[in-house]
PDB file of N, CA, C, O and CB in Angstrom:
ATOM      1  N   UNK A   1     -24.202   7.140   7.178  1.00  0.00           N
ATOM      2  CA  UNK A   1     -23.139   6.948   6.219  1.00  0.00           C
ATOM      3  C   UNK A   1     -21.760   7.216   6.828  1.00  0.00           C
ATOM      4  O   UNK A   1     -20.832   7.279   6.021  1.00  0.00           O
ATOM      5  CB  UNK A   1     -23.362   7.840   5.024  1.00  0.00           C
ATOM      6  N   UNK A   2     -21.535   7.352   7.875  1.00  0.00           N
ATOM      7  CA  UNK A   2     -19.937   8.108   8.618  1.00  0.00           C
ATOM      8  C   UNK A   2     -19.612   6.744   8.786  1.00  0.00           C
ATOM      9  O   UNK A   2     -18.403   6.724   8.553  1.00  0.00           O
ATOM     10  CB  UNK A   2     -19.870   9.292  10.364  1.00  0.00           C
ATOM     11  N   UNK A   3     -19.996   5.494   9.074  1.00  0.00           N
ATOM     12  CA  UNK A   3     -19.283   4.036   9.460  1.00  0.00           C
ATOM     13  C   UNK A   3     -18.748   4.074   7.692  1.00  0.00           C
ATOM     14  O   UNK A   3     -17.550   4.032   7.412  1.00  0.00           O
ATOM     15  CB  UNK A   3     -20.661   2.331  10.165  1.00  0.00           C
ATOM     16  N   UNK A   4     -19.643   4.143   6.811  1.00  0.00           N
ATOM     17  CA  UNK A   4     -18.971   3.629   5.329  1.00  0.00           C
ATOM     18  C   UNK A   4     -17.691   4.770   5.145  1.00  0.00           C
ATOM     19  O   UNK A   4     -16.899   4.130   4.453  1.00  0.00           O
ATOM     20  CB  UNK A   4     -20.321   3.753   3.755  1.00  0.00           C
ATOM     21  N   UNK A   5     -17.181   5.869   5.350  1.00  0.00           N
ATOM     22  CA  UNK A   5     -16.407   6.987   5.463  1.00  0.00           C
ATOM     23  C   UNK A   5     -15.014   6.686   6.430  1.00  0.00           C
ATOM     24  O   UNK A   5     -13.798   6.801   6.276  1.00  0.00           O
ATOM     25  CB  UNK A   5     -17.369   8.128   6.047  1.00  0.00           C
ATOM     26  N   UNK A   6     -15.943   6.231   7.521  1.00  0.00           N
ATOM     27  CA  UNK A   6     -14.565   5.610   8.743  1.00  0.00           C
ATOM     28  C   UNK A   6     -14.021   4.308   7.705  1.00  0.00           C
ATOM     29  O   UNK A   6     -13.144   4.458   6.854  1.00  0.00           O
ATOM     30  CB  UNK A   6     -15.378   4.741  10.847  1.00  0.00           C
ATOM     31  N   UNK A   7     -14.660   3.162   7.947  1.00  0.00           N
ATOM     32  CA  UNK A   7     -14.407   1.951   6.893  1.00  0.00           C
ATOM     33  C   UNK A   7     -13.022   2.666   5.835  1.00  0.00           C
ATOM     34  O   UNK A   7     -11.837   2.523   6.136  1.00  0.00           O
ATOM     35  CB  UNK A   7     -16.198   1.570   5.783  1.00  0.00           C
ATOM     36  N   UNK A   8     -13.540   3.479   4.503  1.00  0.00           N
ATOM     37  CA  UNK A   8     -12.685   3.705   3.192  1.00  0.00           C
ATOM     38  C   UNK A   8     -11.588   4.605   4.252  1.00  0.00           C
ATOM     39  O   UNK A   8     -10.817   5.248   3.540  1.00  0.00           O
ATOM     40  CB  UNK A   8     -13.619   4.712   1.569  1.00  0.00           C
ATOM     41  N   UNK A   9     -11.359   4.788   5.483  1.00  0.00           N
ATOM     42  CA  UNK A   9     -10.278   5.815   5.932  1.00  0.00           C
ATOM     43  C   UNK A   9      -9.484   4.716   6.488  1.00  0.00           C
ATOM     44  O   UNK A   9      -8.321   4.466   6.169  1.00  0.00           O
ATOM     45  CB  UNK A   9     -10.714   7.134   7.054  1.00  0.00           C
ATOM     46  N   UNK A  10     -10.038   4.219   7.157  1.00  0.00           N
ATOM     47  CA  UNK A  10      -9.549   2.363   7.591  1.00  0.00           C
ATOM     48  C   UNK A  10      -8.545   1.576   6.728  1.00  0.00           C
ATOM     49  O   UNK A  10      -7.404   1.179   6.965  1.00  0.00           O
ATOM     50  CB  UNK A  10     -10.945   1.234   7.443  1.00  0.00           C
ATOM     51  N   UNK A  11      -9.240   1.493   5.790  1.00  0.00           N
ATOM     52  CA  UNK A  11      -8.308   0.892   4.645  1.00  0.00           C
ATOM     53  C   UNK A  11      -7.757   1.243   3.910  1.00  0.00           C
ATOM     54  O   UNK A  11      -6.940   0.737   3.141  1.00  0.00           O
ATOM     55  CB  UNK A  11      -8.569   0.329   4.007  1.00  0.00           C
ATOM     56  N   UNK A  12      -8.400   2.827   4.144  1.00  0.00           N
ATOM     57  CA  UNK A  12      -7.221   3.546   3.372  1.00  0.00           C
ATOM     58  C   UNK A  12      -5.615   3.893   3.856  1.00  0.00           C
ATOM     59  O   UNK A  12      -4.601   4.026   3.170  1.00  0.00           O
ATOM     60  CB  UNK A  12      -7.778   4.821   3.106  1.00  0.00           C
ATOM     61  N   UNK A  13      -5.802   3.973   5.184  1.00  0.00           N
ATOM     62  CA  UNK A  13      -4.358   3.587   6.513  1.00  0.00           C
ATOM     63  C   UNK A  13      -3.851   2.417   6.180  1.00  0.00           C
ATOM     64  O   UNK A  13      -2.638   2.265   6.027  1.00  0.00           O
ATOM     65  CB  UNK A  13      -4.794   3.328   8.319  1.00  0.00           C
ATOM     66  N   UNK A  14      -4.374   1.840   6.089  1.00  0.00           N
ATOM     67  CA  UNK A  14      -4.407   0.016   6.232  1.00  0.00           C
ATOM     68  C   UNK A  14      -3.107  -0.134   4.634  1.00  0.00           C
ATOM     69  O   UNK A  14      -1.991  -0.642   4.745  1.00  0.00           O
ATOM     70  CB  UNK A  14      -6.840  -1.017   5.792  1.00  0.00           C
ATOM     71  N   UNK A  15      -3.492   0.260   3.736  1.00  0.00           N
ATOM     72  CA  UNK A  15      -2.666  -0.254   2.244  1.00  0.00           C
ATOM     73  C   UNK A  15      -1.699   0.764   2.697  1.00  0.00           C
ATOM     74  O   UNK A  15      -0.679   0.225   3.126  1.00  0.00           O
ATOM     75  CB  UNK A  15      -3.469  -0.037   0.371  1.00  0.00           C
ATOM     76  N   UNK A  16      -1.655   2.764   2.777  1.00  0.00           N
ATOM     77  CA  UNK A  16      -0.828   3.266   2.826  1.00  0.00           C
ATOM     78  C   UNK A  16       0.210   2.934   3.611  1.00  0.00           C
ATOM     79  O   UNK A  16       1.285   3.312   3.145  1.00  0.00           O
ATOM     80  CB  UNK A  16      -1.159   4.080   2.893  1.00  0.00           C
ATOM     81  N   UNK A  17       0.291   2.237   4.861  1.00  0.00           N
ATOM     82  CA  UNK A  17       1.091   1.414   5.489  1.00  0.00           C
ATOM     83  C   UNK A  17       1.706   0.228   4.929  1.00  0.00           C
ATOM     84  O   UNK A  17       2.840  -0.244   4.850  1.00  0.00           O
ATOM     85  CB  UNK A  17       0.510   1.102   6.406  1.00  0.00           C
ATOM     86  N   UNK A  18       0.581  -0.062   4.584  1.00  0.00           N
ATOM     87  CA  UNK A  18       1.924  -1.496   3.514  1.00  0.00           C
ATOM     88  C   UNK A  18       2.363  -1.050   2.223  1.00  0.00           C
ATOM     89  O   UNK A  18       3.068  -1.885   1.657  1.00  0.00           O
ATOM     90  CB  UNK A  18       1.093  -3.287   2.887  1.00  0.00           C
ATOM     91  N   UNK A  19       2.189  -0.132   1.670  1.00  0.00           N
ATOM     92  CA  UNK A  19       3.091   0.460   0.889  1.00  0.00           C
ATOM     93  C   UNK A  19       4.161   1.137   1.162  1.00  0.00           C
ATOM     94  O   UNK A  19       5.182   1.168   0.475  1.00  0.00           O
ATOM     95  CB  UNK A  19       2.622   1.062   0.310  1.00  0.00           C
ATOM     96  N   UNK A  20       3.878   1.943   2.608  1.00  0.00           N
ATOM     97  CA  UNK A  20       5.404   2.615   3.093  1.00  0.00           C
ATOM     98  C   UNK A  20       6.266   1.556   3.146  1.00  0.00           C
ATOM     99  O   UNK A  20       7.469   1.624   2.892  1.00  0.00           O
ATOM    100  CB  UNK A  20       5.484   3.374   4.619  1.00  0.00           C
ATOM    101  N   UNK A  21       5.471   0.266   3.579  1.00  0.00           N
ATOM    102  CA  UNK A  21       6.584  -0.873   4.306  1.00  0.00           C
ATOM    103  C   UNK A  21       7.288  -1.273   3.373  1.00  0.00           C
ATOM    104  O   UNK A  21       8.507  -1.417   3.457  1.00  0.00           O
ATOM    105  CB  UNK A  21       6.047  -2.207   5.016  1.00  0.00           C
ATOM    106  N   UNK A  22       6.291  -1.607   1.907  1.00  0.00           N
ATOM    107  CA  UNK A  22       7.372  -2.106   1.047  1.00  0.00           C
ATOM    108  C   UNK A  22       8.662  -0.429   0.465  1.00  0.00           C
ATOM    109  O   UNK A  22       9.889  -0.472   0.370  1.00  0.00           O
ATOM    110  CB  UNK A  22       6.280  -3.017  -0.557  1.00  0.00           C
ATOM    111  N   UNK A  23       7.991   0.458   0.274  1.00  0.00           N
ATOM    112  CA  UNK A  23       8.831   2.048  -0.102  1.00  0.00           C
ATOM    113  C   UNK A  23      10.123   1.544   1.091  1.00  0.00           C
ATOM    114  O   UNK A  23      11.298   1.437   0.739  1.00  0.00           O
ATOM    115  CB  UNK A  23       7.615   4.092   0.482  1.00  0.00           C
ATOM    116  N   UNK A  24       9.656   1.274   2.503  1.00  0.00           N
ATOM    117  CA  UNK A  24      11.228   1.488   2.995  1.00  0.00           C
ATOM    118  C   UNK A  24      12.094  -0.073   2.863  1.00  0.00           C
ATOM    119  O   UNK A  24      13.273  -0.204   3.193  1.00  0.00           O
ATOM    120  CB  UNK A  24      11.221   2.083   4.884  1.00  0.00           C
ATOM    121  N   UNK A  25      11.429  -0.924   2.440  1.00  0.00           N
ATOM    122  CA  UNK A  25      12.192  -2.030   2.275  1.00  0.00           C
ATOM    123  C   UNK A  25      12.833  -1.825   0.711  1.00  0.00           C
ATOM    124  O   UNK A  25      13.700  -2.656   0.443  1.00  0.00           O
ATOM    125  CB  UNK A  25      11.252  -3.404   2.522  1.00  0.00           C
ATOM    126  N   UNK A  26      12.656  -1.249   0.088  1.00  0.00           N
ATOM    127  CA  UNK A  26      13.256  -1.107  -1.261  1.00  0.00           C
ATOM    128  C   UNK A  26      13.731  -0.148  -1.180  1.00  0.00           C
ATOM    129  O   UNK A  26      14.438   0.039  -2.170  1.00  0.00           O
ATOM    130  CB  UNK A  26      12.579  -1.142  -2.368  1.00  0.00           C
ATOM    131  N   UNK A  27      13.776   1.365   0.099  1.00  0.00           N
ATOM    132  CA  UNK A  27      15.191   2.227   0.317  1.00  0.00           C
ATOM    133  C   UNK A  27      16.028   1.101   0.876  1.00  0.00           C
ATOM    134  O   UNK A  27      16.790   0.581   0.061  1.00  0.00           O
ATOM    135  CB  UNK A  27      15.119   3.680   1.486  1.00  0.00           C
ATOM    136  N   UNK A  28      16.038   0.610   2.139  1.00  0.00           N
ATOM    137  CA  UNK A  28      16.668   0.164   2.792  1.00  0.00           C
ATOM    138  C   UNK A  28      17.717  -1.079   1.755  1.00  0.00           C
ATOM    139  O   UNK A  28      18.921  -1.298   1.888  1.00  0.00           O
ATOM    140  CB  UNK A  28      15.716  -0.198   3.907  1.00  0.00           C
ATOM    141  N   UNK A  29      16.854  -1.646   0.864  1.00  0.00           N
ATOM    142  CA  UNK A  29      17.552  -2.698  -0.180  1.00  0.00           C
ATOM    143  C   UNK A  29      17.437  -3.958   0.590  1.00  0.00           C
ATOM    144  O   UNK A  29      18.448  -4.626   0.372  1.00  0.00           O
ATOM    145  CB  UNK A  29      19.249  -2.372  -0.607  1.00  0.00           C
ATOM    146  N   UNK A  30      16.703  -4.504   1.322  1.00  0.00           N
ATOM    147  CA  UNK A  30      16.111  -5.578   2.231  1.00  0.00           C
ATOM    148  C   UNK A  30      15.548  -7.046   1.182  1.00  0.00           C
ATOM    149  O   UNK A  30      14.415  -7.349   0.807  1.00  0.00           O
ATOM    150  CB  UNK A  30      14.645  -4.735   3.161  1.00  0.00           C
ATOM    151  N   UNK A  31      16.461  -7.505   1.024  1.00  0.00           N
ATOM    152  CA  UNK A  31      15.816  -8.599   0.151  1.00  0.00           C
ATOM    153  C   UNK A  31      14.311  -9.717   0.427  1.00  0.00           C
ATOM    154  O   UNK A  31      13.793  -9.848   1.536  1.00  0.00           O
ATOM    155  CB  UNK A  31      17.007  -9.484   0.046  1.00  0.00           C
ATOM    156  N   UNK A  32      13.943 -10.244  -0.517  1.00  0.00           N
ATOM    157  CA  UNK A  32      12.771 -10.411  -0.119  1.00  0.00           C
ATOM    158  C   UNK A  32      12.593 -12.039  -0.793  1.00  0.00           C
ATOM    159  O   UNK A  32      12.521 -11.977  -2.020  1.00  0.00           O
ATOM    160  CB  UNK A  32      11.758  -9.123  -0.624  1.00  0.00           C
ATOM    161  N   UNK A  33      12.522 -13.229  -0.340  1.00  0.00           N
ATOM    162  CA  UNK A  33      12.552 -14.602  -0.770  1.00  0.00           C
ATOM    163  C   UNK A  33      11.199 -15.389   0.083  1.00  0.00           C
ATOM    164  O   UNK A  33      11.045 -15.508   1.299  1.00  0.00           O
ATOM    165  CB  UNK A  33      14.179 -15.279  -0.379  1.00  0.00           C
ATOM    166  N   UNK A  34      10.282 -15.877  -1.087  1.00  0.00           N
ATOM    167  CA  UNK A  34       9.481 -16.456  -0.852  1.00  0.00           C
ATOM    168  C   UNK A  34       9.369 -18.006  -1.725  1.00  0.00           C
ATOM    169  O   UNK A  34       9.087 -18.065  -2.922  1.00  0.00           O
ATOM    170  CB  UNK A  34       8.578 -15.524  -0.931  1.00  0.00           C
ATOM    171  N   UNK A  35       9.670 -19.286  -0.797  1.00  0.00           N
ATOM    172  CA  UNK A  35       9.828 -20.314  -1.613  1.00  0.00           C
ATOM    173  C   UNK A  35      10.798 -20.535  -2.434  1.00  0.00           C
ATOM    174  O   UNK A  35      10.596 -21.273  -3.398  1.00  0.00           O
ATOM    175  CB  UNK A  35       9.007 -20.393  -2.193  1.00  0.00           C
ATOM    176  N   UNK A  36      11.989 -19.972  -2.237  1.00  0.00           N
ATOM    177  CA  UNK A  36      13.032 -19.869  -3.192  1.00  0.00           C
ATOM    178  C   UNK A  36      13.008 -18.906  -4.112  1.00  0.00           C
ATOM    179  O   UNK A  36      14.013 -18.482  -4.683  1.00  0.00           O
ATOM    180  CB  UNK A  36      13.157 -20.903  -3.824  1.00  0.00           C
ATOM    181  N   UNK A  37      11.833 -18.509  -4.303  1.00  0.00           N
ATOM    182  CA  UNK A  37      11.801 -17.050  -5.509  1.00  0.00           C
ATOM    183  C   UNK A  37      12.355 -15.465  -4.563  1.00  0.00           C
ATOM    184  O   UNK A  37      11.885 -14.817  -3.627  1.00  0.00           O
ATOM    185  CB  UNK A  37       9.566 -16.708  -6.206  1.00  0.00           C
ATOM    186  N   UNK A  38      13.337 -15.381  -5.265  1.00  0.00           N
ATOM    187  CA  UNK A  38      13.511 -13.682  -4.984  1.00  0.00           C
ATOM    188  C   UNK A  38      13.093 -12.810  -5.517  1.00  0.00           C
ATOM    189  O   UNK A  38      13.328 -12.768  -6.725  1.00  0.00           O
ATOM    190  CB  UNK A  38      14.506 -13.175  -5.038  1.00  0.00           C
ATOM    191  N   UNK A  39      12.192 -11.576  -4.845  1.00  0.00           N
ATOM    192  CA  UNK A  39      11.200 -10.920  -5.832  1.00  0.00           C
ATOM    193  C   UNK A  39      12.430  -9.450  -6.095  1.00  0.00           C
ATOM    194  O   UNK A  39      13.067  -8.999  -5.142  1.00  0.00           O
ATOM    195  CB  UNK A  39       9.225 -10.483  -4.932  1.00  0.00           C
ATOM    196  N   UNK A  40      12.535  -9.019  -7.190  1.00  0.00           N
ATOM    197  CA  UNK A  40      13.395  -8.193  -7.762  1.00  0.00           C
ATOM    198  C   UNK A  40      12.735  -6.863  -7.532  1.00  0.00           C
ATOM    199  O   UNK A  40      11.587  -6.612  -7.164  1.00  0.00           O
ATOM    200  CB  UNK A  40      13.686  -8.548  -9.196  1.00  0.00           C
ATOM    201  N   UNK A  41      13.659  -6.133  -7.813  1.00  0.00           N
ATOM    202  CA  UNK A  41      12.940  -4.247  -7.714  1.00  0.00           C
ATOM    203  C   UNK A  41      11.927  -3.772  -8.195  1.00  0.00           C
ATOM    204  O   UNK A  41      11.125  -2.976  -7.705  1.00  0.00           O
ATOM    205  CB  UNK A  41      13.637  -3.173  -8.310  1.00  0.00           C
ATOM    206  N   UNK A  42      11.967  -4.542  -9.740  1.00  0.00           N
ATOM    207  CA  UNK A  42      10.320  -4.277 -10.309  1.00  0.00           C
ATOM    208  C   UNK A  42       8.932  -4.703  -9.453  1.00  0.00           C
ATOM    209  O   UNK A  42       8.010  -3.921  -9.219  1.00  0.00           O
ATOM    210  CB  UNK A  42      10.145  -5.179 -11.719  1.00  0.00           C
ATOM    211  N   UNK A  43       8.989  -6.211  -9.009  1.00  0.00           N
ATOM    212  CA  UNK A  43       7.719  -6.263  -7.990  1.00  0.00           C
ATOM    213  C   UNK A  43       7.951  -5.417  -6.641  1.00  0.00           C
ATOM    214  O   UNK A  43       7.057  -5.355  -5.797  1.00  0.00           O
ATOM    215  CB  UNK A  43       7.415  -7.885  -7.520  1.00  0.00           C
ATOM    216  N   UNK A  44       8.951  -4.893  -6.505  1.00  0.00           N
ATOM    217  CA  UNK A  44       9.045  -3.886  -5.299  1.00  0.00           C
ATOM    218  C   UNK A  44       8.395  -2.734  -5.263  1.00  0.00           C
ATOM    219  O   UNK A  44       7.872  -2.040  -4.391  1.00  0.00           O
ATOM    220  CB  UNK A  44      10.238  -3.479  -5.076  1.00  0.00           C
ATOM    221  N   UNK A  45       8.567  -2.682  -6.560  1.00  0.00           N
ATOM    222  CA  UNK A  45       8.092  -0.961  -6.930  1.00  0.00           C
ATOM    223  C   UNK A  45       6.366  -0.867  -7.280  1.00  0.00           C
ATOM    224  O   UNK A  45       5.586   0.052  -7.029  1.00  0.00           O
ATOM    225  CB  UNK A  45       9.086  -0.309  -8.656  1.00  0.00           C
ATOM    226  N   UNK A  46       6.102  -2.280  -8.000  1.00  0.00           N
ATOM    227  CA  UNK A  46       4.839  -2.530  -8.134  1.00  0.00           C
ATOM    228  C   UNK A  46       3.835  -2.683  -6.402  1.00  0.00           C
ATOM    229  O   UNK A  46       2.742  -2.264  -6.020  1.00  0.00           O
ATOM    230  CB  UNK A  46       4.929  -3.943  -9.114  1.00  0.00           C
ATOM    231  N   UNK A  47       4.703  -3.327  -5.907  1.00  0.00           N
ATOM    232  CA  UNK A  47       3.926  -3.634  -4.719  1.00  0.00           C
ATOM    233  C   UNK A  47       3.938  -2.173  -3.546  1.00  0.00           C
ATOM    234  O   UNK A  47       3.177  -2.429  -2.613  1.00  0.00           O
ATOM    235  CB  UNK A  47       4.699  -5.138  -4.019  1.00  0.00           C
ATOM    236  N   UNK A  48       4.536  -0.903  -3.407  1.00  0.00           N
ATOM    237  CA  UNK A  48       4.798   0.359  -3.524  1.00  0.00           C
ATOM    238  C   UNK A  48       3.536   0.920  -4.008  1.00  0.00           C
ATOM    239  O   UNK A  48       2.554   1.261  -3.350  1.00  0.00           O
ATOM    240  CB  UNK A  48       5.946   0.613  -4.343  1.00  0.00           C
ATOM    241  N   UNK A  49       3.707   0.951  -5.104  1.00  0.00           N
ATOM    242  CA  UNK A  49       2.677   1.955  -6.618  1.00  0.00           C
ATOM    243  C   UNK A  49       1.053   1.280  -5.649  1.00  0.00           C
ATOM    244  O   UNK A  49       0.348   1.760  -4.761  1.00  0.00           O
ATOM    245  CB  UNK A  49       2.999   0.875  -9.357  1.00  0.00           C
ATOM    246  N   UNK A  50       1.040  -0.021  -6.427  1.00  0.00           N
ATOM    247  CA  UNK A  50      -0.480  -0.386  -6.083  1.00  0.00           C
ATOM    248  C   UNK A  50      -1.488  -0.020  -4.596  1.00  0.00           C
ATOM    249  O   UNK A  50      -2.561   0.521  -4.329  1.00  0.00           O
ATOM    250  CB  UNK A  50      -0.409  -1.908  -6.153  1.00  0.00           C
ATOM    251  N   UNK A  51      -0.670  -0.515  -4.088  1.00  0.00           N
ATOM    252  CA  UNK A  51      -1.348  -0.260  -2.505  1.00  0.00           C
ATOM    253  C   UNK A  51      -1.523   1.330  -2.466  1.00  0.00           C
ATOM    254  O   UNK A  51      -2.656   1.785  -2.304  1.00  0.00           O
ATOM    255  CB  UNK A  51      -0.179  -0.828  -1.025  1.00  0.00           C
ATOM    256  N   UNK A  52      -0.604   2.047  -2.588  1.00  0.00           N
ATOM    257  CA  UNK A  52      -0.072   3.455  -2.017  1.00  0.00           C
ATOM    258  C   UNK A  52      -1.618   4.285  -3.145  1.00  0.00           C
ATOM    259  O   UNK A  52      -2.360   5.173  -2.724  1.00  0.00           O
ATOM    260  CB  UNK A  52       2.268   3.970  -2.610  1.00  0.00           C
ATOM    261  N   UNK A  53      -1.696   3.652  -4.528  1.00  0.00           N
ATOM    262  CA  UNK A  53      -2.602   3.870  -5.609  1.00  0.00           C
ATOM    263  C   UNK A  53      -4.031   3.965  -4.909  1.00  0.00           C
ATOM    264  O   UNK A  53      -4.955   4.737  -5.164  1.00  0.00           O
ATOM    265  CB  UNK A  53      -2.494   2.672  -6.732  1.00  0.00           C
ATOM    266  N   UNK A  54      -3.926   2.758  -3.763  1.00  0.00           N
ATOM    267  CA  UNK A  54      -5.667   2.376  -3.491  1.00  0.00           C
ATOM    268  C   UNK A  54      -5.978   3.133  -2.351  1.00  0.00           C
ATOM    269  O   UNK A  54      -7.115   3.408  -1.970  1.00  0.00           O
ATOM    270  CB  UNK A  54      -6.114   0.643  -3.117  1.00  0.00           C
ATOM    271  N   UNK A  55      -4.768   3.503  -1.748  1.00  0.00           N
ATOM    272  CA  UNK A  55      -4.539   4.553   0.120  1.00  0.00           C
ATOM    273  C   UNK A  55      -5.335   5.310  -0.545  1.00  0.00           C
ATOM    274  O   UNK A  55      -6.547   5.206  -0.361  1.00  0.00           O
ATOM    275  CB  UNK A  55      -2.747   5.517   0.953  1.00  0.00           C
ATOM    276  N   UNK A  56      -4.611   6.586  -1.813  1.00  0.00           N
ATOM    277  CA  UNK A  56      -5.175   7.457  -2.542  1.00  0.00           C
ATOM    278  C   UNK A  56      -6.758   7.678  -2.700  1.00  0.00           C
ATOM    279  O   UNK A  56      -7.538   8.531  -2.275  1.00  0.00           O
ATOM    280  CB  UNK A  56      -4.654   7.212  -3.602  1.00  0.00           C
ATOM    281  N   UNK A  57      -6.840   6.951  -3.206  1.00  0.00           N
ATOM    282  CA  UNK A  57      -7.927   6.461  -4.101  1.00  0.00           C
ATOM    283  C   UNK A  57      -9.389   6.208  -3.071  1.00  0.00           C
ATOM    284  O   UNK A  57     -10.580   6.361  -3.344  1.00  0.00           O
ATOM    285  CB  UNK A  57      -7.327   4.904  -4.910  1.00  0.00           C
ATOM    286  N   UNK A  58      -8.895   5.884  -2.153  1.00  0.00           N
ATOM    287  CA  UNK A  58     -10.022   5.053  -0.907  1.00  0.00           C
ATOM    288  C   UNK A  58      -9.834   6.694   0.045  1.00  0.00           C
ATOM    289  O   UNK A  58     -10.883   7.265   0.343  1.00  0.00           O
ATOM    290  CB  UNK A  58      -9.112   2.931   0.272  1.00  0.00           C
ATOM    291  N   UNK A  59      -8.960   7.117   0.315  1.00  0.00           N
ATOM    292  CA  UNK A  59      -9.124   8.367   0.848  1.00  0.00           C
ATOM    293  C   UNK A  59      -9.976   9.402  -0.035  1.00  0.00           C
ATOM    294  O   UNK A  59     -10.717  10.081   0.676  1.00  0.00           O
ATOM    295  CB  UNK A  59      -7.792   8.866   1.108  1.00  0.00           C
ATOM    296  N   UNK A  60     -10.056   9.690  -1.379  1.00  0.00           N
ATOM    297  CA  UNK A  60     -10.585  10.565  -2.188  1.00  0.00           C
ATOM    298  C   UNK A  60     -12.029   9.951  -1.526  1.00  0.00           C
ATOM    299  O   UNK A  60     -12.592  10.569  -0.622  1.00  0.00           O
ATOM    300  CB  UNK A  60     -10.152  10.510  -3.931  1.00  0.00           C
ATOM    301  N   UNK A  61     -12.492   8.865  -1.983  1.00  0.00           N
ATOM    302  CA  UNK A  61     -13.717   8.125  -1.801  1.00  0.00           C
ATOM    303  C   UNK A  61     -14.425   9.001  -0.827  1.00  0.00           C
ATOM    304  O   UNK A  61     -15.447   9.653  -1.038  1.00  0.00           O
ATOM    305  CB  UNK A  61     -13.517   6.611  -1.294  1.00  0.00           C
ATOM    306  N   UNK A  62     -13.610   8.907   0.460  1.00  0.00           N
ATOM    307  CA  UNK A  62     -14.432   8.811   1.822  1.00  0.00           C
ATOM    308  C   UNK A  62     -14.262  10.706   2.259  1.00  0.00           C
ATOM    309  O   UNK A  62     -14.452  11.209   3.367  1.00  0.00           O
ATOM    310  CB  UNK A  62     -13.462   7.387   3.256  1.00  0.00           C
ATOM    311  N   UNK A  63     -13.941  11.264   1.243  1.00  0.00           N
ATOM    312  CA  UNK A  63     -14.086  12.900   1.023  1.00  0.00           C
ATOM    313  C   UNK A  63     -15.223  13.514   0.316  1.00  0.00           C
ATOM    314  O   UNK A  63     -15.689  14.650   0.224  1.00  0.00           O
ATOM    315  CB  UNK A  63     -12.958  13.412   0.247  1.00  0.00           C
ATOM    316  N   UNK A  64     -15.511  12.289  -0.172  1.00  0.00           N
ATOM    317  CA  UNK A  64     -17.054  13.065  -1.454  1.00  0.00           C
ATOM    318  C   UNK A  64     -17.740  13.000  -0.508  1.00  0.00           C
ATOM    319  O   UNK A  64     -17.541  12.247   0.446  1.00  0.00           O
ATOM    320  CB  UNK A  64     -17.940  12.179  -3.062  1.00  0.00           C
ATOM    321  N   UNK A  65     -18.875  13.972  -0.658  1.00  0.00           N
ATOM    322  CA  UNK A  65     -20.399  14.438  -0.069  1.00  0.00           C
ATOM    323  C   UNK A  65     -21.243  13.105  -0.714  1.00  0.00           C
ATOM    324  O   UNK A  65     -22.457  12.998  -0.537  1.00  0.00           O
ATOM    325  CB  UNK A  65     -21.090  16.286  -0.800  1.00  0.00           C
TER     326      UNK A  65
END
């Protein structure tokens, strides 16, 4: 069971990193345009929350006995 433990620590790095990325692109105030759509502070903060939610969440996982 330590590969399924490494794995949820894996991805648990894996989102907490793209959540810092978006956390410092929304200190920094780094605008963000995809296809002509500019995504505003609210999906900034959402895209922040969620990932950073699952880092959490996938780290607790791979702590249980």
């Amino acid at each position: 069971m330590q590969s399924q433990k490494a794995g949820l620590r894996v991805a648990g790095v894996v989102f907490g990193l793209v959540g810092l990325a978006h956390l410092l692109r929304l200190i920094a105030g780094i605008p963000m345009t995809i296809g002509g759509f500019a995504f505003s502070t609210p999906f900034t903060v959402a895209a922040f929350l969620v990932p950073g939610c699952l880092s959490i969440w996938l780290w607790m996982l791979s702590l249980k006995k």
